[in-house]
Structures are given as structure tokens and as C-alpha cells.
C-alpha positions as CSV (number, residue, x, y, z in Angstrom):
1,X,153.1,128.9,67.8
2,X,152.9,128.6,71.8
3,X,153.8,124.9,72.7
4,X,151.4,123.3,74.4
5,X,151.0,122.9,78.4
6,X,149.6,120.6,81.3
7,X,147.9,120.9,84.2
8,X,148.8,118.0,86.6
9,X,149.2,118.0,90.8
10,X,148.1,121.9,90.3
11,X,151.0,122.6,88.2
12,X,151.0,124.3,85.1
13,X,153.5,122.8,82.9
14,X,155.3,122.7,79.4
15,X,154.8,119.3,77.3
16,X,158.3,118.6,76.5
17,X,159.5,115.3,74.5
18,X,159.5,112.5,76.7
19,X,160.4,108.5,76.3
20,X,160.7,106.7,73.0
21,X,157.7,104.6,72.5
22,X,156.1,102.9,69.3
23,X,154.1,103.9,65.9
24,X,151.5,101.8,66.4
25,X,149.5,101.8,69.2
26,X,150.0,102.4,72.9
27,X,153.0,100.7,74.0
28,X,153.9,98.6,76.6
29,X,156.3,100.7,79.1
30,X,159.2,98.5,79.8
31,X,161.2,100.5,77.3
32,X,159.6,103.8,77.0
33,X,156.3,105.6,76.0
34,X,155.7,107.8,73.2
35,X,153.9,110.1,75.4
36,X,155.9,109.1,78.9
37,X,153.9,107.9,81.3
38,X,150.4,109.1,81.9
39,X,148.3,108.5,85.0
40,X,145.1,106.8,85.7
41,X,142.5,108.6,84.7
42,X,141.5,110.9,87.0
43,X,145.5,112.0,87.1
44,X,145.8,112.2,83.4
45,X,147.2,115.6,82.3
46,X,145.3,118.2,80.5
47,X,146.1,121.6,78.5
48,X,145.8,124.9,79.8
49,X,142.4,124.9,80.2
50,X,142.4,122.5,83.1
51,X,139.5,120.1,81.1
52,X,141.1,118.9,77.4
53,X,143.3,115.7,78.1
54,X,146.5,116.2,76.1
55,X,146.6,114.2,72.9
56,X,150.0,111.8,73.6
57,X,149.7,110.1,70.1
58,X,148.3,111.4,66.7
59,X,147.9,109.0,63.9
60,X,148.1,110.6,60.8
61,X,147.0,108.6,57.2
62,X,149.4,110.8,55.0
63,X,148.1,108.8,52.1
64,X,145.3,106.3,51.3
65,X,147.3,105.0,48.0
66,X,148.8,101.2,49.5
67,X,150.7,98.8,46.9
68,X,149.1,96.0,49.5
69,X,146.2,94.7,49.7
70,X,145.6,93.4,52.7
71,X,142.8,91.4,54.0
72,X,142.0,93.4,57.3
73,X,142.4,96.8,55.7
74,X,140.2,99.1,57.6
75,X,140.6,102.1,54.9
76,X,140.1,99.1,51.8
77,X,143.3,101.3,50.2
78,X,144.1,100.2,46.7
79,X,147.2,101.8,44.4
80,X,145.2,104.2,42.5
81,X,145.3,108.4,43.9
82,X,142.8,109.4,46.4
83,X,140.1,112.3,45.7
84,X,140.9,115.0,48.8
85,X,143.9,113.9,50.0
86,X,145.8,117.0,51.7
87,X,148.3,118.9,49.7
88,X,151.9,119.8,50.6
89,X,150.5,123.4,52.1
90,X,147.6,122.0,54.0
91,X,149.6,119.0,55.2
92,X,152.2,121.5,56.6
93,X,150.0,123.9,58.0
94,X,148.2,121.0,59.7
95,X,151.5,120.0,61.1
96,X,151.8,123.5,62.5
97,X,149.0,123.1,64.8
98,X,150.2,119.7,66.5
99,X,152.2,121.8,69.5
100,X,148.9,123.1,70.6
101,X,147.3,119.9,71.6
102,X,149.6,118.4,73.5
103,X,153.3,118.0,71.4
104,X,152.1,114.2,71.0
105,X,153.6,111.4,68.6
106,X,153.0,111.9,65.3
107,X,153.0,108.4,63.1
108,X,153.1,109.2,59.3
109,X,151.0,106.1,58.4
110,X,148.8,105.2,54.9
111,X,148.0,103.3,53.0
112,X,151.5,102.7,52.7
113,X,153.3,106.4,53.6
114,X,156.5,106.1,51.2
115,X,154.4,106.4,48.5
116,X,153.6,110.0,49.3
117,X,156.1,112.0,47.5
118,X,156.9,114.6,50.5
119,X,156.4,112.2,53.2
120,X,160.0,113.3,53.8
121,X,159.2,117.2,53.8
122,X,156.6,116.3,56.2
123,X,158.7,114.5,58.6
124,X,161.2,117.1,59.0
125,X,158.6,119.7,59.4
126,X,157.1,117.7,62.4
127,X,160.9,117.2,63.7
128,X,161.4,121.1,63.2
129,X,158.2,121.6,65.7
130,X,160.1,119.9,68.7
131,X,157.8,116.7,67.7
132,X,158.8,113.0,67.5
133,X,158.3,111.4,63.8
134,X,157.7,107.4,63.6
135,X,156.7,106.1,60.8
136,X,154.4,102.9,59.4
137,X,155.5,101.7,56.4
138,X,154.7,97.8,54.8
139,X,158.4,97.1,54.4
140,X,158.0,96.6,50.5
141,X,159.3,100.2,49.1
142,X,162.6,100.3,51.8
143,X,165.7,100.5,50.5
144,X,169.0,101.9,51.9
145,X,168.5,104.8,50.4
146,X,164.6,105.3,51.8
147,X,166.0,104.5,55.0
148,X,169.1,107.0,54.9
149,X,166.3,109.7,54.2
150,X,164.3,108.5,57.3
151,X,167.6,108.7,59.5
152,X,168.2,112.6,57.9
153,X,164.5,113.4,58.4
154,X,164.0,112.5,62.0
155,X,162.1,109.0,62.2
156,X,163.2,107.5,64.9
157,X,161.1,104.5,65.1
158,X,159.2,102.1,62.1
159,X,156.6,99.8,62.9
160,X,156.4,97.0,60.5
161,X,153.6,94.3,60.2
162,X,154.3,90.5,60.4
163,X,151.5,88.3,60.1
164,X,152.8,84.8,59.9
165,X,155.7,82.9,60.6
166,X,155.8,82.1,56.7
167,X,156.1,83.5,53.7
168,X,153.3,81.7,52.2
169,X,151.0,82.6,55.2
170,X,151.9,86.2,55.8
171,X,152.0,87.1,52.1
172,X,148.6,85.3,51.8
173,X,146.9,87.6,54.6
174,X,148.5,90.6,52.9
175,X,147.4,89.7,49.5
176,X,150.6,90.4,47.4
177,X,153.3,87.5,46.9
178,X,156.6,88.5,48.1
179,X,155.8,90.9,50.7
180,X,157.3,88.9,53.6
181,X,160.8,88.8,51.4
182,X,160.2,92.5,51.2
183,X,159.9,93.0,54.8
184,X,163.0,90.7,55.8
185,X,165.1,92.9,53.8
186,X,164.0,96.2,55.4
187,X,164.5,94.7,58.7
188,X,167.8,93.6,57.9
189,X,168.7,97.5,56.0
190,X,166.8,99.0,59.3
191,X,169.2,97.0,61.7
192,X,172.3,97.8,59.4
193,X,171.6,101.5,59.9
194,X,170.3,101.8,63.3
195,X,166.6,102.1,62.5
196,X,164.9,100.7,65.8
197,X,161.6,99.3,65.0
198,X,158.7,97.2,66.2
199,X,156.8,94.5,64.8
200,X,152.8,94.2,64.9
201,X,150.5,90.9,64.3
202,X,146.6,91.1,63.6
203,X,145.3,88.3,65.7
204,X,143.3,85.7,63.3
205,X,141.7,82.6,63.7
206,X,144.6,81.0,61.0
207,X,147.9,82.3,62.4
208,X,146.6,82.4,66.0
209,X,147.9,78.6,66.5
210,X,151.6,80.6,65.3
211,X,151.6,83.2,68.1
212,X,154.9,81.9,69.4
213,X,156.7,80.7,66.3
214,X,155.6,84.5,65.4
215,X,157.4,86.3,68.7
216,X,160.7,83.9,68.3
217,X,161.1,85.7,64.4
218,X,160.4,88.8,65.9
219,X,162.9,88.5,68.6
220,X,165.8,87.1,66.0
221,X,165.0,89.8,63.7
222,X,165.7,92.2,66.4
223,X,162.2,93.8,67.3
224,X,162.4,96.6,70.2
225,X,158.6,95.5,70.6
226,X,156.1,93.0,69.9
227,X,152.1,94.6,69.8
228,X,149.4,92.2,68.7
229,X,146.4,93.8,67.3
230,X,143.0,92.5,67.8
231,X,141.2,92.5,64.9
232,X,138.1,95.0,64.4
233,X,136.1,94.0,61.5
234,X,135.7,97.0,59.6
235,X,136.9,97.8,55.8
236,X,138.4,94.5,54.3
237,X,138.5,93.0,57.5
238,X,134.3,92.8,56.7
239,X,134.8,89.5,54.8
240,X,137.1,87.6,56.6
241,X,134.6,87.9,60.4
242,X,135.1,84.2,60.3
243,X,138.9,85.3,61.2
244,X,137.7,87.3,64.1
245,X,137.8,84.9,67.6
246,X,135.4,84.4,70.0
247,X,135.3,86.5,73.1
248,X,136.1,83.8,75.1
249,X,138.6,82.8,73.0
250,X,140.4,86.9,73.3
251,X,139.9,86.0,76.9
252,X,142.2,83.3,76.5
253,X,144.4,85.0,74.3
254,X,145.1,87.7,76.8
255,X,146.2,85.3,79.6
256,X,148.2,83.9,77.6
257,X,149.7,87.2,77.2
258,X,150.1,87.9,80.8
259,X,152.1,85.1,81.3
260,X,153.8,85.3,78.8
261,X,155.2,88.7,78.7
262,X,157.1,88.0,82.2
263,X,159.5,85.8,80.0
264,X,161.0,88.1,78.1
265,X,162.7,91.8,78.1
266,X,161.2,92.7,74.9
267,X,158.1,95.4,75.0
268,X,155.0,93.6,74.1
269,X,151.8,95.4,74.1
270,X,148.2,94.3,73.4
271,X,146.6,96.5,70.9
272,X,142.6,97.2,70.2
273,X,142.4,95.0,73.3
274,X,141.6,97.6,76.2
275,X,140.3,94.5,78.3
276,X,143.8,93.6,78.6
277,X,143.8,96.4,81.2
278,X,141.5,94.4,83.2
279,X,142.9,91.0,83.3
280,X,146.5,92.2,84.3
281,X,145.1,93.7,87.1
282,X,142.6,90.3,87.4
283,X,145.7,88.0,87.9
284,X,147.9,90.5,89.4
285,X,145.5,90.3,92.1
286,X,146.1,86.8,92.4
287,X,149.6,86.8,92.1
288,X,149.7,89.3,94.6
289,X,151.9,91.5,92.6
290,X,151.3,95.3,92.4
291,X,150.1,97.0,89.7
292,X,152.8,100.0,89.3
293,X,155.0,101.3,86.5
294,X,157.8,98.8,87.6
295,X,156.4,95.9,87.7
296,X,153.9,96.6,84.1
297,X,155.3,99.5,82.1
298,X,152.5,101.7,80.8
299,X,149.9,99.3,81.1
300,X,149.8,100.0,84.8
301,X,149.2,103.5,84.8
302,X,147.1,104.2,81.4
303,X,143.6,103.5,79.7
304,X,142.8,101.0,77.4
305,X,141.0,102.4,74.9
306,X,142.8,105.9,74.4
307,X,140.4,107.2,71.2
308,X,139.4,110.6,71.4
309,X,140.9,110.7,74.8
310,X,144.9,111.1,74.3
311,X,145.0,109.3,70.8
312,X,143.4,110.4,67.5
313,X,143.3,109.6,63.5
314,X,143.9,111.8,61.1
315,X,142.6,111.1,57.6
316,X,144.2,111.5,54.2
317,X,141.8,114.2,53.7
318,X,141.7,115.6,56.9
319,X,138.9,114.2,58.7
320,X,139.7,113.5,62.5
321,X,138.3,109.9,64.1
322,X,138.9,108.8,67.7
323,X,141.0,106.0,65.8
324,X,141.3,104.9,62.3
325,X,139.1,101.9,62.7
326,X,136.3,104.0,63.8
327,X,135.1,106.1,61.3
328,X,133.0,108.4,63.0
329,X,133.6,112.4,61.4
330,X,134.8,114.9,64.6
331,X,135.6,117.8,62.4
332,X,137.2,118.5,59.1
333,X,141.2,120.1,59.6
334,X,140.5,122.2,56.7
335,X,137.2,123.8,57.7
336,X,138.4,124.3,61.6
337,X,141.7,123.9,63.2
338,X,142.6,120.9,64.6
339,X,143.3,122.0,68.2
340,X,139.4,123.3,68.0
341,X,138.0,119.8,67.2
342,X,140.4,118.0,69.9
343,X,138.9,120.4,72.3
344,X,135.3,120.7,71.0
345,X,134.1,117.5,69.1
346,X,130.8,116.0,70.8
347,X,131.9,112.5,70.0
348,X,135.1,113.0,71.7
349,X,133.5,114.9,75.1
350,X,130.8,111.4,74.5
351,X,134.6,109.4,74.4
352,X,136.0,111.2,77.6
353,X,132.8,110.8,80.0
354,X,132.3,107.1,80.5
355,X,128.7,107.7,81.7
356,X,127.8,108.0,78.0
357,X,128.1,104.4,77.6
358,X,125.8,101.9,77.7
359,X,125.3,98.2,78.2
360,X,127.8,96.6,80.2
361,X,130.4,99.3,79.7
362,X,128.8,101.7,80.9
363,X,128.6,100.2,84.7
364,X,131.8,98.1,84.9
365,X,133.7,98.6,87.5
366,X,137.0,98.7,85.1
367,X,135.9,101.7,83.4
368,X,138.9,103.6,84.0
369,X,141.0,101.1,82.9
370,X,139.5,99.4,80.2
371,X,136.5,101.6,78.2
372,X,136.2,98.8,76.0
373,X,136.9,99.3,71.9
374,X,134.5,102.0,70.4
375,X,135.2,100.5,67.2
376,X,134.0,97.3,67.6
377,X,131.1,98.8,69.4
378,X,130.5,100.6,66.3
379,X,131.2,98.1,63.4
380,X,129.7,94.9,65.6
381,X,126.6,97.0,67.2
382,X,125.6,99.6,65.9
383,X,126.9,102.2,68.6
384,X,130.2,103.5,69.3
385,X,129.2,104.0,72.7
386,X,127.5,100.5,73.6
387,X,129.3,97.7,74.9
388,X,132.5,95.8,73.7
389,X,131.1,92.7,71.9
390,X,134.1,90.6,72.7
391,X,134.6,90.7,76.3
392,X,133.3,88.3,78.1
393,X,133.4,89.9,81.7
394,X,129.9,90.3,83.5
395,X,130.7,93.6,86.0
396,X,129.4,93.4,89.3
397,X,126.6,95.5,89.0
398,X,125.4,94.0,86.1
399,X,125.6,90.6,87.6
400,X,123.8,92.0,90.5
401,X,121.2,93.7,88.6
């Protein structure tokens, strides 16, 4: 198949691999990008067509089936098999069809992804399309000899989640005893073999207080990034909303961040937090320091919110969402390609026209930047397209009207 191009400046122009980035989210661009370094977005490339934004980053739920049972899981994934879940012919095929939209990332992700038995015939298909394999895994199946295979098959980056400075309160929010030992050990095997990876914390009410006693462990275990997630209440993460903070509190949070990412060399990203976008400029502003790719990485020159607009989910069966927490069905991959549905869906045209939205979103004047999270939108009101309920930021107009 034809790889896919770009329009930019006028220009038509191949998608070719670009900078390393992360498995997880949308990284911060002090040490790369998975899909290099898009513009704002009225300069963010498109295919061929002049109109589709390239997809950058797909992430793809090879399996459901988790030996975890975390307490924020969105998909609620238990050990047992999953009705629907694509075969070794559909997955491949599927696979074939990634070039077309964009040659993004592709994260093989679950559930927990080792325990799909040709997650490794998988990678080396996507590899063998030009494409750039990373890989989500829990930590508690990696041994030397999974991460030899990972090496042979192309993954060149593992994100791994770290919820707690502590044993007894990470293994307590992932809800098996002995995780955290677990994921110590594939650190340490991923470090002895050269397996860069990044470490992600769900912000929560409990470990929240941990924040930096969580980033020192992350940079002695030898993290290439740190990405906190905020926490959308959806699956699992239904019964523990007493976990989710305020808005003001997220408010907080991300100033904290601000500051604190100037200390250190280490890529940290905020994730599920596209308001992030507009408090870097915010205090940038003050500081008098400009926003450009030198001085913030990736968060200077990209979206918050990327669902449906250069980021997708892929589900176990097939099913494509504008992210995994936001369960909203664009199309099924095995009843129309998936190039078709990147290009077609409604939800996802609804996604790329911010005039769609409503509430506050849908007249603040950091739009561009920001877009607020759909998901929470969704799981919190009712609407993926209404406003993000935990922002605290009253836009101009609004405050005018």
C-alpha cells in the first residue's frame, strides 16, 4: 500500500518516521515526539486530500484480558477471554491499513498486551510497514526473555504505570499484591537491555500528597519521561469519583507542574489535562518567556485534547473511539476500513470543528490550544461535546456575556 502524505506550507509530502516519543499519551517535546512536531492548529498537516489531519498516534487495545485489576480501569478488563476480540488475520490486515492515515505511532496496549499470544507477530508486522511499535505493558509478565523478544520485534519504547511511591499504596490502587515488585524488576531487566521507557501516574486524591516522592523514583529508576494522567471517571474509575480532585484543585496541580518541569531534563507531560495548554501559556505570559518549541517541547506547538483529531483508540474488537476513555462507536474496522472511518466519522468531523461545542468550550478563547477533555465531557455531562467539567477558567466572552 501507498504510504501516506501531507499537505503543509502548500507542499505535498511523504509521512516519513520522525522523533521518538512515548506510548502513552502526547508527550512533552524536550526529547522527541512520536509524531515530530506538529503545528498549531490551523498549521497542522493533513493527507492528500488537503482536509483529514494525519493521525500522529494510534492506540491500539490488542486485548481486553488484564491479570490487574486496577481501580481506574476504563475498559473494567478482568483475566477471562473477550467475545470479538480480533484474530491474527484481522489484526494484521488492520495493521496493513495504518500507512494510509498518516504512518502514526502505534501503541500495542490491553488489558495487559503480553498476554495476547501474537502480540509479537503483530509488532513486527507494524515494524515491517515502516511504523514505530511501543508498547504498554503492567510490568508483571516481563521477563528477560519477553523483553529480548520486544528488542527482536521492534518496540522501541514501554510505558509502564507507577502509582505510588510504595508498594503497599501502588499495589493497593492496582488491586493485585506484588505488582510494584513486579514492575521494579522489569525496570531493572528493561535498563539492563536498553529498553527505554516512561513511567505514567493517574492523579488521585490519596497519592496526590506523593507527587514528588513519586518523580524522585521515577528519575532513579531511569524514566526517559514522566506523564501524569488526569483521572476520567469512567469504567472502574466510576467508584472511586471521591479520588477524582476538584477543578480548582487540577488548577493547582497544573502550576505546580509548570514550575516544576523547568527543574529537571527529564520529559514530563500532562496527560487528559488539555488545560495544561492554557496555563503554560497563562504564566508564560507572565514570565515573559515565549511560547516556542525551545523553550516547551511539544506542548508549544500542539492541541490539548488530540481525540479524533491526530490520536485515536482502537478496540480489542475493532471499534475506533476518539480515545479509549471515551467510548463513543466511529466505525467498526471490520465492517469499513479504518482509513474510511478516520476520514468519514461524524463524531470525529464534530471533534475537528470546535464550533460544535458548547458551554464554555465552545467560546474560549484557548480553543486551539486546549479543546478541553471529551471524555470527561461525556462521562461527567452527558455530552462529549459540552464543556470540560474540571476547568475552572471563565473565557472572556463568557465572562462578558
Amino acid at each position: 500500500m501507498e504510504k501516506a502524505t501531507i499537505v503543509q506550507d502548500n507542499r505535498t509530502l511523504p509521512i516519513e518516521r520522525q522523533h521518538p516519543g512515548h506510548p502513552g499519551g502526547h508527550p512533552h517535546g524536550k526529547g522527541g515526539h512520536p509524531g515530530g512536531q506538529p503545528g498549531s492548529a490551523s498549521m497542522r498537516p493533513t493527507l492528500a486530500d488537503g482536509v483529514t489531519p494525519a493521525c500522529r498516534l494510534i492506540a491500539w487495545e490488542v486485548t481486553r484480558s488484564c491479570n490487574l485489576a486496577c481501580k481506574h480501569c476504563r475498559a473494567e478488563a478482568c483475566l477471562d477471554p473477550y467475545p470479538g476480540e480480533l484474530n491474527t488475520e484481522q489484526a494484521l490486515a488492520l495493521i496493513d491499513t495504518f500507512p494510509e492515515v498518516g504512518n502514526p505511532i502505534i501503541i500495542f496496549t490491553g488489558g495487559e498486551p503480553l498476554l495476547r499470544k501474537d502480540i509479537f507477530t503483530l509488532v513486527k508486522h507494524a515494524k515491517s510497514k515502516g511504523l514505530r511499535p511501543v508498547m504498554a505493558p503492567n510490568g508483571t509478565l516481563v521477563t528477560r526473555e519477553v523483553v529480548e523478544q520486544m528488542i527482536e520485534a521492534g518496540i522501541e519504547r514501554c510505558s509502564l504505570s507507577l502509582d505510588g511511591p510504595t508498594a503497599e499504596m501502588h499495589d493497593t490502587f492496582r488491586g493485585v499484591q506484588g505488582s510494584f515488585d513486579a514492575l521494579i524488576n522489569a525496570i531493572k531487566l528493561f535498563n539492563e537491555l536498553g529498553m527505554e521507557f516512561q513511567i505514567n501516574t493517574t492523579v488521585t486524591r490519596d497519592n496526590l500528597p506523593f507527587f514528588k516522592d513519586i518523580f524522585k523514583l521515577c528519575e532513579d529508576l531511569g524514566a526517559k519521561a514522566w506523564h501524569i494522567f488526569l483521572l476520567v471517571p469512567t469504567g472502574r474509575a466510576k467508584d472511586i469519583e471521591d479520588q477524582v480532585i476538584s477543578a480548582a484543585e487540577y488548577e493547582d496541580v497544573l502550576n505546580w507542574f509548570y514550575d516544576f518541569q523547568k527543574t529537571t531534563d527529564m520529559q514530563l507531560k500532562a496527560t487528559c489535562a488539555p488545560h495544561y495548554h492554557r496555563i503554560l501559556r497563562q504564566r508564560a505570559k507572565e514570565d515573559g518567556t515565549p511560547v516556542n518549541f525551545e523553550n516547551f517541547g511539544l506542548d508549544a506547538v500542539s492541541r490539548g485534547c488530540l481525540g479524533g483529531i491526530g490520536f485515536c483508540f482502537i478496540s480489542h474488537t475493532g471499534q475506533v473511539q476518539p480515545c479509549g476513555y471515551l467510548d463513543l462507536d466511529c466505525g467498526q474496522t471490520t465492517e469499513t476500513p479504518f482509513p474510511k472511518i478516520w476520514a468519514d466519522s461524524q463524531q470525529f468531523a464534530n471533534l475537528r470543528n470546535p464550533k460544535t461545542y458548547i458551554g464554555k468550550c465552545g467560546v474560549c478563547e484557548y480553543e486551539k490550544v486546549c479543546g478541553g477533555c471529551r471524555a470527561r465531557a461525556e462521562t461527567m455531562k452527558g455530552n462529549y461535546l459540552d464543556e470540560e467539567p474540571l476547568c475552572s477558567y471563565v473565557p472572556r466572552k463568557a465572562n462578558a456575556g
